[in-house]
N, C-alpha and C positions, 0 to 999 in steps of 0.2 A: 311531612317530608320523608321518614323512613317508616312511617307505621305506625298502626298502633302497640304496645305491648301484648293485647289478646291476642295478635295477629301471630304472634314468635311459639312456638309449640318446644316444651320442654325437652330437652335431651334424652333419647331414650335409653335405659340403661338396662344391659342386656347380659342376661346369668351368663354364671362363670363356664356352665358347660356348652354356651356359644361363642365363646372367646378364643382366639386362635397361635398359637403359639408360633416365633419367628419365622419355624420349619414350615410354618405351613400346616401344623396337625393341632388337634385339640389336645389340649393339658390332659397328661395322665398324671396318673399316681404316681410321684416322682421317687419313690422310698421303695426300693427292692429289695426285700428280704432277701438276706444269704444267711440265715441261720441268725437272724436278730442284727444284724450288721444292715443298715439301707448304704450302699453302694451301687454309682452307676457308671457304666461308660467309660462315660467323659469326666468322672469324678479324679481317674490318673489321667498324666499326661502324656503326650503322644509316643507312642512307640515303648511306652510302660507294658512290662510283660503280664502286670496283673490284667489289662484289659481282655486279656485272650480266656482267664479264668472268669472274670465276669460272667462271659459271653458260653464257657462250660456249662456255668451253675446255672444260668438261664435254661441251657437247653436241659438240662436235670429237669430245674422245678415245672415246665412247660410242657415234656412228657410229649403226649402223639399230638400238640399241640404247636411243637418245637420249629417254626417255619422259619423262615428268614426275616419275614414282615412280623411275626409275635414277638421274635427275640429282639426287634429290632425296638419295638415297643417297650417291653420291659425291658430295657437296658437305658435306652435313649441315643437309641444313635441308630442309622440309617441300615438300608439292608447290606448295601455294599460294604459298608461296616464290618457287620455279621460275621460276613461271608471272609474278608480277610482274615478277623480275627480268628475264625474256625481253623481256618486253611494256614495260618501262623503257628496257633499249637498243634497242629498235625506237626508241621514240618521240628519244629523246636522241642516240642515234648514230647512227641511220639507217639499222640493222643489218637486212637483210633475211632473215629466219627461215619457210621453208616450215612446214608441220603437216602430214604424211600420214598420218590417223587419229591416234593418239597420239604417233607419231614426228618428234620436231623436226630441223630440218637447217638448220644456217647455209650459203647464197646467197652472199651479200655482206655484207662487214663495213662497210659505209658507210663514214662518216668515221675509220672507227678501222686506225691503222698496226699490223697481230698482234704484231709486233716489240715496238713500243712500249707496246701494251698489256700483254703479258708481261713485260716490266721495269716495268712501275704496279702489276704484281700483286705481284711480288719485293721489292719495296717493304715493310718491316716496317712497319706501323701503330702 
């Protein structure tokens, strides 16, 4: 009536670096270093000014690597993401941010002490 048993082929099960995460991308390495601290993103909540420091220290440790799409990666959150959060601490911290073609590069950190922003980040929310 429905077959034999031989006939059912077992489920195939298929490594973790072909698995696809909700967004649509493959699992990265969810744990970002900020100086021994793994913080991401979306680890504060919306409109948290820490996420804007995130999104600094990314573009630090990524260097001429520092694009919208890598930061977007090491962080965990999307390019338009990125792009606001850079464009938030300009305006609020006074954080001076070059663009040479797609490559971001912090200048000057304006009003913000690195130190003290790095312990705002260590901070559990």
């Amino acid at each position: 009536m429905y077959g034999s048993l031989e006939s059912i082929e077992p489920p195939r099960i298929r490594s973790p670096r072909h698995q696809v995460h909700r967004t649509g991308r493959k699992p990265q390495d969810e744990s970002v270093s900020v100086t021994g601290n793994t913080k991401q993103y979306k680890d504060f909540e919306k409109y948290d000014p820490r996420r804007y420091l995130v999104a600094l220290f990314a573009v630090e440790r990524l260097k001429e690597r520092a694009t919208a799409h890598y930061i977007g990666l090491e962080i965990g959150c999307s390019r338009v993401e990125v792009m606001r959060a850079l464009e938030s601490a300009q305006k609020f911290y006074l954080v001076e941010i070059d663009k040479d073609g797609p490559v971001y590069a912090v200048t000057s950190w304006g009003v913000l002490n690195k130190a003290a922003a790095l312990r705002a980040i260590a901070i559990s929310s």
